[in-house]
TORBAPA-696077 format. One record per atom (N, C-alpha, C): x, y, z; residue number from 1; residue in three letters; atom name. Coordinates in steps of 0.05 Angstrom, whole numbers. Layout:
N
        u        v        w   num   residuo   atomo
        X        Y        Z   NUM       ALA      CA
...
This chain:
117
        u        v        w   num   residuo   atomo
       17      -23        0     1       UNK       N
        0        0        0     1       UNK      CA
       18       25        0     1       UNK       C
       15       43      -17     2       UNK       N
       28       69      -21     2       UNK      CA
        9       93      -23     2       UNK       C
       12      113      -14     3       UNK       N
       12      140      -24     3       UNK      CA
       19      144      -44     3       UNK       C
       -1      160      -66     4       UNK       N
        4      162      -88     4       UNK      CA
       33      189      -96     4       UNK       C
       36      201      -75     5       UNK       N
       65      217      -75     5       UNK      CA
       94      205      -85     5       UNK       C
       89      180      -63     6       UNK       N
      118      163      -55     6       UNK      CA
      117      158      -86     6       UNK       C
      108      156     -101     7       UNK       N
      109      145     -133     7       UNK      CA
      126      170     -147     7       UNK       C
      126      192     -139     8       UNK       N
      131      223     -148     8       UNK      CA
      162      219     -148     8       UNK       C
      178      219     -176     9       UNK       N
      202      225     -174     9       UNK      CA
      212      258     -160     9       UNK       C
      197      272     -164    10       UNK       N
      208      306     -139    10       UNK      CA
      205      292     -109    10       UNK       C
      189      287     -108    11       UNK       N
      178      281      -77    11       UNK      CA
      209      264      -69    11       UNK       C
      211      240      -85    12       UNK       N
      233      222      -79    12       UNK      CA
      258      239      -74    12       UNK       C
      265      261      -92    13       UNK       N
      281      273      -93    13       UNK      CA
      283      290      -65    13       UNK       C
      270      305      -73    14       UNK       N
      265      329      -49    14       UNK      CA
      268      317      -23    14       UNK       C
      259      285      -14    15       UNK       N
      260      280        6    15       UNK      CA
      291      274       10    15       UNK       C
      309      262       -7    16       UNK       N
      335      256       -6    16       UNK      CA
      346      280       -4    16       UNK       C
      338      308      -11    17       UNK       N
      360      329      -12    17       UNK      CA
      353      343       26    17       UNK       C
      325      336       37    18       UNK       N
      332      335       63    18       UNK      CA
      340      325       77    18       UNK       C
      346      304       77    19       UNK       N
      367      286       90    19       UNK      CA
      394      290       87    19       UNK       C
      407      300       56    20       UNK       N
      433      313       57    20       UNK      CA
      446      331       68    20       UNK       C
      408      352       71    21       UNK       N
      424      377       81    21       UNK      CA
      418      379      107    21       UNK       C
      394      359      122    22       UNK       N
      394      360      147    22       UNK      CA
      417      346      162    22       UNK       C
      439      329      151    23       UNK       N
      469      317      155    23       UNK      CA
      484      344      153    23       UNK       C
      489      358      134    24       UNK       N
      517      381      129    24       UNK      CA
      499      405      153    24       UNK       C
      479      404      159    25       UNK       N
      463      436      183    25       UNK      CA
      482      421      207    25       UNK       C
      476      399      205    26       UNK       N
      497      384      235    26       UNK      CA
      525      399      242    26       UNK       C
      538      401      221    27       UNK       N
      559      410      220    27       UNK      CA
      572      447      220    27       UNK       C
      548      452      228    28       UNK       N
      548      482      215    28       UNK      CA
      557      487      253    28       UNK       C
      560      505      253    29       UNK       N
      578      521      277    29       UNK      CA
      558      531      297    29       UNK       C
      562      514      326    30       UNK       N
      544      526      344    30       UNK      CA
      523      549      348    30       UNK       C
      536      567      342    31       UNK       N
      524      597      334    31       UNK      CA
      495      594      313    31       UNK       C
      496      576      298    32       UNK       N
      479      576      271    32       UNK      CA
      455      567      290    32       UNK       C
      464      540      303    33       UNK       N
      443      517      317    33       UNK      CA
      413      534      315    33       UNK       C
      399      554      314    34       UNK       N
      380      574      313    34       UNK      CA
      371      596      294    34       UNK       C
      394      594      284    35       UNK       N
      394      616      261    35       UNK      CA
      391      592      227    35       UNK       C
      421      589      211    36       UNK       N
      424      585      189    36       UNK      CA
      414      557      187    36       UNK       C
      432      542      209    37       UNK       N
      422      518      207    37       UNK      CA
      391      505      209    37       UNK       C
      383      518      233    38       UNK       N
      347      512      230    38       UNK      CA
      326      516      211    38       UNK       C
      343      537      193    39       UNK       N
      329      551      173    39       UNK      CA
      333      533      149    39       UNK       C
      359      521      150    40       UNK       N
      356      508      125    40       UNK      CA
      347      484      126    40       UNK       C
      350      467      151    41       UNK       N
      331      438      161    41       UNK      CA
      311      441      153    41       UNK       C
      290      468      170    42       UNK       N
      267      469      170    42       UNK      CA
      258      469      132    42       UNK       C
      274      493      118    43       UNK       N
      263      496       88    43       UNK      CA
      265      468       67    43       UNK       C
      294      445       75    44       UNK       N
      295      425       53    44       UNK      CA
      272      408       63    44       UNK       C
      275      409       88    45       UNK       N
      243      386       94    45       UNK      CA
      224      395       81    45       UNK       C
      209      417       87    46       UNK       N
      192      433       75    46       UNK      CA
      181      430       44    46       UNK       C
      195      417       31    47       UNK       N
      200      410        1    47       UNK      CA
      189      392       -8    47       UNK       C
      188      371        0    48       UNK       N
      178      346        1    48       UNK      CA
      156      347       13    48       UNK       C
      144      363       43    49       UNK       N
      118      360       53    49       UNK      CA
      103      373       37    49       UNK       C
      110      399       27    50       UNK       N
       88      406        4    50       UNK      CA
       84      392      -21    50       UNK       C
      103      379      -31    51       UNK       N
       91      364      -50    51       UNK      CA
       69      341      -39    51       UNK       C
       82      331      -20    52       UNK       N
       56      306      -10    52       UNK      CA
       27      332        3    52       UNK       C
       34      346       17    53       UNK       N
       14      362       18    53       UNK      CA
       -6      363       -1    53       UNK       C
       -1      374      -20    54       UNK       N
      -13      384      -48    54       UNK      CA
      -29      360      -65    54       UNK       C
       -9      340      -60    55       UNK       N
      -18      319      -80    55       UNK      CA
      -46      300      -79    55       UNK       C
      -55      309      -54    56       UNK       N
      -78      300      -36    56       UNK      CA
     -101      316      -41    56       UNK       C
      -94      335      -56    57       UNK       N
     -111      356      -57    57       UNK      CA
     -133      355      -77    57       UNK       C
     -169      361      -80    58       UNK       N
     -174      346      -99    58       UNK      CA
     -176      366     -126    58       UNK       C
     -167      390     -127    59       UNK       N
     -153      403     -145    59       UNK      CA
     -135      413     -154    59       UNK       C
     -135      413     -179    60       UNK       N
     -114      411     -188    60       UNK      CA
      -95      443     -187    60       UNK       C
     -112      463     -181    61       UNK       N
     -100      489     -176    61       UNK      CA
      -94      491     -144    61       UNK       C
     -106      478     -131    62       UNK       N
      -97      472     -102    62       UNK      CA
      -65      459     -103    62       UNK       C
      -67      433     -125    63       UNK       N
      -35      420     -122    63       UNK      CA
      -23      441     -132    63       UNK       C
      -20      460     -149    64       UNK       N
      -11      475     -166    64       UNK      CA
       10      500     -142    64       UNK       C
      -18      507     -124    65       UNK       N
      -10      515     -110    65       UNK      CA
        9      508      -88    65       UNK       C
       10      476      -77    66       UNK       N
       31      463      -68    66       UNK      CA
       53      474      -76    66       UNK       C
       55      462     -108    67       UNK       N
       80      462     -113    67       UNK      CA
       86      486     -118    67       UNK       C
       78      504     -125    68       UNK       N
       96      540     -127    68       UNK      CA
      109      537      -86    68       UNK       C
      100      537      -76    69       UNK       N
      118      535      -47    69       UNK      CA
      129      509      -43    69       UNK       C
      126      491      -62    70       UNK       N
      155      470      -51    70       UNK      CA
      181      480      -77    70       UNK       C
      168      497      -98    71       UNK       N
      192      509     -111    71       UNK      CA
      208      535      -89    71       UNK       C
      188      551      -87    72       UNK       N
      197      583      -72    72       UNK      CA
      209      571      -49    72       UNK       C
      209      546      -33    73       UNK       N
      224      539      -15    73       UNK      CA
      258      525      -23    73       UNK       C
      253      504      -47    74       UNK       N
      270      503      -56    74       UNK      CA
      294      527      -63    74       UNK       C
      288      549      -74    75       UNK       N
      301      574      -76    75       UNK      CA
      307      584      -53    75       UNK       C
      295      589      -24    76       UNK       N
      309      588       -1    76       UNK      CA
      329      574        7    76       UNK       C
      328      540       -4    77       UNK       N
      344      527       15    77       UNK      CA
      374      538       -7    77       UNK       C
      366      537      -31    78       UNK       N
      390      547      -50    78       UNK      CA
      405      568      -36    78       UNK       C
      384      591      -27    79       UNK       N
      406      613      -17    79       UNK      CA
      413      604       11    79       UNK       C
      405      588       23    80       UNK       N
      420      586       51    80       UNK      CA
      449      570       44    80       UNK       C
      447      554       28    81       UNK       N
      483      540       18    81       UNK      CA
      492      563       11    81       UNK       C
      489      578      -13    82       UNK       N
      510      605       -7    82       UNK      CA
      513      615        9    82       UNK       C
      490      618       33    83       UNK       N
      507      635       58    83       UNK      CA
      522      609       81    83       UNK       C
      515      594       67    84       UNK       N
      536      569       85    84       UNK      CA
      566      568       65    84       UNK       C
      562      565       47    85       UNK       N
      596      562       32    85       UNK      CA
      606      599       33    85       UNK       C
      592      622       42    86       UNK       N
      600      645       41    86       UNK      CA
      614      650       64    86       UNK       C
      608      628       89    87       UNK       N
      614      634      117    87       UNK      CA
      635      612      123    87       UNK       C
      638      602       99    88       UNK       N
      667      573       98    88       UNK      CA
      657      546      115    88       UNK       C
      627      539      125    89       UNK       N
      612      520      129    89       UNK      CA
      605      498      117    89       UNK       C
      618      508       93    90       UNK       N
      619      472       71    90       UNK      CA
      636      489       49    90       UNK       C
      642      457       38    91       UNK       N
      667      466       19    91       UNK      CA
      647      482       -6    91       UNK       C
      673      474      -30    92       UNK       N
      656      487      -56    92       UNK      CA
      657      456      -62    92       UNK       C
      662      442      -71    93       UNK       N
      653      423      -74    93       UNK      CA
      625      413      -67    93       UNK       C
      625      407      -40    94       UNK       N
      597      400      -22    94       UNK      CA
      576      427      -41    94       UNK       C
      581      445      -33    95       UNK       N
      565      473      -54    95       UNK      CA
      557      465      -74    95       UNK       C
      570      462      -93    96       UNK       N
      569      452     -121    96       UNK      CA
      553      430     -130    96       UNK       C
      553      403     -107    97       UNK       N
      546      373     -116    97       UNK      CA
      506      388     -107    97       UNK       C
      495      401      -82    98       UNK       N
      479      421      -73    98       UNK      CA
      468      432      -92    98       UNK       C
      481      443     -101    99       UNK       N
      467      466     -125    99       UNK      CA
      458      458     -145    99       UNK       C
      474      447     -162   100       UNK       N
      468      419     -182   100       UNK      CA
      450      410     -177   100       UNK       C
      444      398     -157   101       UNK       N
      426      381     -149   101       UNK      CA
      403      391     -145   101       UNK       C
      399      417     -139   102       UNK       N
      375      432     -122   102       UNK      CA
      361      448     -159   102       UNK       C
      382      446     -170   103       UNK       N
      379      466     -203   103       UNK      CA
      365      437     -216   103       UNK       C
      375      426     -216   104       UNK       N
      351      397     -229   104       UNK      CA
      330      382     -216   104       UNK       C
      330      383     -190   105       UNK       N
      301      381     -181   105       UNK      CA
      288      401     -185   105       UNK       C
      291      423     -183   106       UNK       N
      273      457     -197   106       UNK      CA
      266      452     -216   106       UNK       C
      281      451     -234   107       UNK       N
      268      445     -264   107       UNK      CA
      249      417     -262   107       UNK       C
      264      398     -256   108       UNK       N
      230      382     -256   108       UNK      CA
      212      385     -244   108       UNK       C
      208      403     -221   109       UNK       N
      183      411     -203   109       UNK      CA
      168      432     -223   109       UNK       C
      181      449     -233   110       UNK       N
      172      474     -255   110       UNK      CA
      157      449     -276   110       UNK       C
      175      436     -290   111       UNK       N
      155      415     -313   111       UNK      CA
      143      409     -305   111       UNK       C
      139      383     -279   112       UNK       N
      125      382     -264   112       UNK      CA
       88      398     -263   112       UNK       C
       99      411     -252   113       UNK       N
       69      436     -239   113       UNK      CA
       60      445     -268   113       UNK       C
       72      456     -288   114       UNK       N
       57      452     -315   114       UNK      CA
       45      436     -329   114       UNK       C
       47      411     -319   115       UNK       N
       44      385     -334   115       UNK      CA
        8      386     -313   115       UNK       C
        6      398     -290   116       UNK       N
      -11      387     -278   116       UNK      CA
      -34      404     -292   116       UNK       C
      -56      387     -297   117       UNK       N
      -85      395     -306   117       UNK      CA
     -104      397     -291   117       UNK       C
């Protein structure tokens, strides 16, 4: 028995890119524990609940609306890695494999949410 979400390649995604980045917030510098780091936990989770949020929904401008805030959150969690690789909290590397990553789940959430009728 499944949720028809768990079937969602974003959802799949989105949920894997919180778990990456709720691993590298671990590492972010006592000081953050409230500030950068919570912010970015709280936004990559965030990503994945609105898509399952939405997908439940029994319209289709309701899901629509999901997904514009599991994108606009996506774009948050984007700028919190720049202010984590700006503050020397992860490499460029770690940045890079992040961004990549966060720039191609975007684009399929954007096809995605157009595709929905």
């Amino acid at each position: 028995m499944e949720f028809k979400f768990e079937n969602l390649i974003i959802w799949q995604k989105a949920t894997d890119l919180g778990e990456e980045i709720n691993t590298i917030a671990y590492s972010f510098p006592q000081t953050e524990l409230y500030n950068l780091s919570s912010q970015i936990r709280r936004a990559a989770d965030s990503i994945a609940l609105n898509i399952s949020e939405g997908s439940i929904e029994q319209s289709s401008q309701e899901f629509k609306r999901f997904m514009n805030y599991a994108i606009r959150t996506l774009a948050e969690v984007v700028t919190c890695i720049h202010k984590a690789k700006r503050r020397k909290y992860i490499t460029e590397e770690l940045f890079i494999n992040h961004y990549e990553f966060a720039f191609n789940l975007m684009n399929m959430m954007i096809t995605f949410k157009n595709k929905i009728k």
